[in-house]
Structures are given as structure tokens and as C-alpha cells.
C-alpha positions in Angstrom: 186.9 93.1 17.5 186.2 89.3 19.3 187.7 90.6 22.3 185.2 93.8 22.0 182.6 91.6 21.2 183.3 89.8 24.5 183.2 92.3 26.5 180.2 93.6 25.3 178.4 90.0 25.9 179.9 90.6 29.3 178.6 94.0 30.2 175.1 92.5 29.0 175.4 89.4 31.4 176.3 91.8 34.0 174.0 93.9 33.0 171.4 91.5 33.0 172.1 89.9 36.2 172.2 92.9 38.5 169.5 92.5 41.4 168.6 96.4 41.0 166.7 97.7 38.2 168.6 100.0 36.5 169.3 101.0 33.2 171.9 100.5 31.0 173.2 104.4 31.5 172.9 103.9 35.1 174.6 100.7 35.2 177.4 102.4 33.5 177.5 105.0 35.3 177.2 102.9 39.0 179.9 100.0 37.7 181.5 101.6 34.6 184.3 103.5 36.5 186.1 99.7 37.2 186.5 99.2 33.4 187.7 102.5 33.1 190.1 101.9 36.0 191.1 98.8 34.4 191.9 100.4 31.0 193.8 103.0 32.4 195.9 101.1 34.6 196.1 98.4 31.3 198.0 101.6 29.6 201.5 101.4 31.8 204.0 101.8 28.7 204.0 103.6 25.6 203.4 99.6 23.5 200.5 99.1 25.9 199.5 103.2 25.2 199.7 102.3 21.4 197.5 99.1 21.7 194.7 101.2 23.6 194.5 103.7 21.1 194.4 101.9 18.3 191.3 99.4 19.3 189.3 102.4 19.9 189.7 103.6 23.6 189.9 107.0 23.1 186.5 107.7 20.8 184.4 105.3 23.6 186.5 107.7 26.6 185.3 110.6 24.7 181.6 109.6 24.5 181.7 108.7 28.1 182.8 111.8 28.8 180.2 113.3 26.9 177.5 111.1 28.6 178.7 111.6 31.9 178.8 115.6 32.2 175.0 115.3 30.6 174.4 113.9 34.3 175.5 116.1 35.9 177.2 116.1 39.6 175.5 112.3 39.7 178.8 111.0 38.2 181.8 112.6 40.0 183.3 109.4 40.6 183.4 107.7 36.9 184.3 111.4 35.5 187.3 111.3 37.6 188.3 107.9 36.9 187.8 108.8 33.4 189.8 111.9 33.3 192.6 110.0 35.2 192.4 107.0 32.6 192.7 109.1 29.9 195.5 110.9 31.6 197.6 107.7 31.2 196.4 106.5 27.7 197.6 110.0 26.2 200.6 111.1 28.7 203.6 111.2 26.3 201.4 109.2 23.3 201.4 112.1 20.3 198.7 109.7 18.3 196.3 109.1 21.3 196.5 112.8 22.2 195.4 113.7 18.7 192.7 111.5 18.9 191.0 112.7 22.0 191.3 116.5 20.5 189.6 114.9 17.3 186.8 113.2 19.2 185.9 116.6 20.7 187.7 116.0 24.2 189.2 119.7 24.8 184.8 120.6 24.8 184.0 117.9 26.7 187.0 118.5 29.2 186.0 122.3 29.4 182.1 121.1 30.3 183.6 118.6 33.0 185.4 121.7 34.5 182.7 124.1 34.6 179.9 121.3 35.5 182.4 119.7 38.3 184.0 123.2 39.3 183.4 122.8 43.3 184.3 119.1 43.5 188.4 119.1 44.3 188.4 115.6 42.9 187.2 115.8 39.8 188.3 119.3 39.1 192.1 118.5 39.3 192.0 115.5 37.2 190.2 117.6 34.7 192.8 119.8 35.0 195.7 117.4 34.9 194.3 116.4 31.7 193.6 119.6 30.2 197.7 120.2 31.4 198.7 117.4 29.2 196.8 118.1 26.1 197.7 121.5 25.6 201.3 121.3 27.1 204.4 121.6 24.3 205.1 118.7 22.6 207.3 118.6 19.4 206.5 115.2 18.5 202.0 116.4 18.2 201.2 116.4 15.2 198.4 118.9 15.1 198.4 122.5 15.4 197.9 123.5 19.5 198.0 126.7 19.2 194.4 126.2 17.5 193.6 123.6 20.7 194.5 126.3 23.1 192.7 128.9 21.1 189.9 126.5 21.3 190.2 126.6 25.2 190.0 130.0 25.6 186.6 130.1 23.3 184.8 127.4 25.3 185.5 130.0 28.3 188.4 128.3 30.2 189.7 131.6 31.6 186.2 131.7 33.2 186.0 128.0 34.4 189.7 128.3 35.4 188.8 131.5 37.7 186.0 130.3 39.6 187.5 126.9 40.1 190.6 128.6 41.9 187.8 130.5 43.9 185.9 126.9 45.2 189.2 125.6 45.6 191.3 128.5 47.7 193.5 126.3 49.8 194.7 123.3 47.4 197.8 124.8 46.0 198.3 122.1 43.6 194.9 123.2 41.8 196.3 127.0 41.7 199.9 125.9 40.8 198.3 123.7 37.4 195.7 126.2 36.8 198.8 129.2 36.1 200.4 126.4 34.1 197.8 126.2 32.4 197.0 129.8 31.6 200.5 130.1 31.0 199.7 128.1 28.1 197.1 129.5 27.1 198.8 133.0 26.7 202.3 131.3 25.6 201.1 131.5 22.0 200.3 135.5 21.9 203.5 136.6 24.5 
């Protein structure tokens, strides 16, 4: 909580000193993406993955999230970083994965797709994300088979379509979207 407290005191004095005027959302938004870096690349083993998740990463992540796809195509930069961030903090972490599906990260992930569907940048680690969350994992404890149903309602076959359409020559993006559709349908096959 000090250490949060910190930070915060920080971010004001940053804030604060900036020569431009801009607002605290903007300021976010224009520097943010560094801490988010940071915390990402802070999140190297499953220990460090733990200590992330448990001081409260994951909800803050999720609200950015939620912020940034209310601005729109502003933000491509800071939604990638985030996705990518939260790519590490979750890969292989059963607790921290839970916790992003609790704080309402499958809808924001789906909005991030569909907003950010004809930047390649964005739109893979979006997808790389959505991969990991809904990928088979004995050690989850929560029901995906409800997450992946929860997909498919927010319109993810949709999203998943037209982003294959903006993106026709990166094969990667087609190769994770099948995976993911895969998925998807793995639960009704």
C-alpha cells in the first residue's frame, strides 16, 4: 500500500510538472504505456506473476482497458502495451487469469478487438491474450467453457471475421484467430 501510495505521489508530481496542459486521462494515456511496460516486463517468473496479482495489477489493467477502448483509435499504443503486459502477468498464472475474467476482461478484450480491428498491432496482442484466457488449462479454477460461451455472445465470431478480412496477409493473425475459434467450438464438438 506505501509503495502504491508512492507511486501515486509520483504520477501527481509528474503529472504536475508536465510543460503541456493535459489532463490526467491524457497524461495516462500519452505516458501511461511505460508503467505498463515496466509492470509487464516486472512479471518475468511465476513468484514475480504472484506478487503482481496480488497488490492489485490486474483490476487497475482491467480499468485501463476499459478507459482506453472509450477513446477510441487515440490509444493504439497503451492498448497494445496493455494487452502485451497482461499477456505476461496471466501466461501460465491460474489466479491472475481468473482475476482478469472477474474484472470483466474477456468484454473489455472483445471491445479492444472490434474497436482496434484494422490496426495489426493492437489486434494481435488482443488476440494473443484472448488465446491465453480461453486456452485449456487444468490448473483454472473457473468454468471456461462459460468464458468461451461468453466470447461468442459479445460477438467474437464477428470481430474474429472481419479482423482476418483487414488483416489478409499476416498469417500469424489467421493462424491464432482458428485457434481461437477452435476454442471456441471445442466445447460443443
Amino acid at each position: 500500500n506505501n509503495t502504491e501510495k508512492e507511486g501515486n505521489k509520483y504520477t501527481e508530481r509528474m503529472y504536475q510538472s508536465s510543460n503541456e496542459k493535459l489532463t490526467k486521462q491524457q497524461y495516462v494515456i500519452t505516458y501511461g504505456y511505460k508503467f505498463v511496460v515496466c509492470l509487464g516486463l516486472l512479471a518475468e517468473n511465476a513468484s514475480a506473476q504472484n506478487l503482481i496479482g496480488d497488490r492489485g495489477s490486474i483490476p487497475k489493467l482491467s480499468k485501463l482497458l476499459n478507459t482506453l477502448k472509450a477513446k477510441g483509435d487515440d490509444t493504439p499504443k497503451t492498448v497494445r502495451w496493455c494487452c502485451l503486459s497482461l499477456i505476461n502477468i496471466i501466461h501460465e498464472n491460474p489466479p491472475n487469469k481468473r482475476e482478469f475474467v472477474i474484472q470483466s476482461g474477456v468484454t473489455h478484450l472483445t471491445d479492444i478487438l472490434k474497436i482496434h480491428a484494422s490496426c495489426e498491432e493492437v489486434f494481435h496482442s488482443a488476440l494473443a491474450l484472448l488465446l491465453i484466457i480461453i486456452s485449456v488449462d487444468p490448473h483454472t479454477k473457473m468454468n471456461l467453457a462459460n468464458v468461451r460461451q461468453n466470447c461468442l455472445s459479445y460477438g467474437i465470431f464477428d470481430i474474429l471475421n472481419e479482423g482476418k478480412k483487414k488483416h489478409v496477409n499476416n498469417a500469424e493473425i489467421h493462424k491464432m484467430t482458428k485457434l481461437v475459434l477452435d476454442l471456441l467450438i471445442s466445447d460443443w464438438s
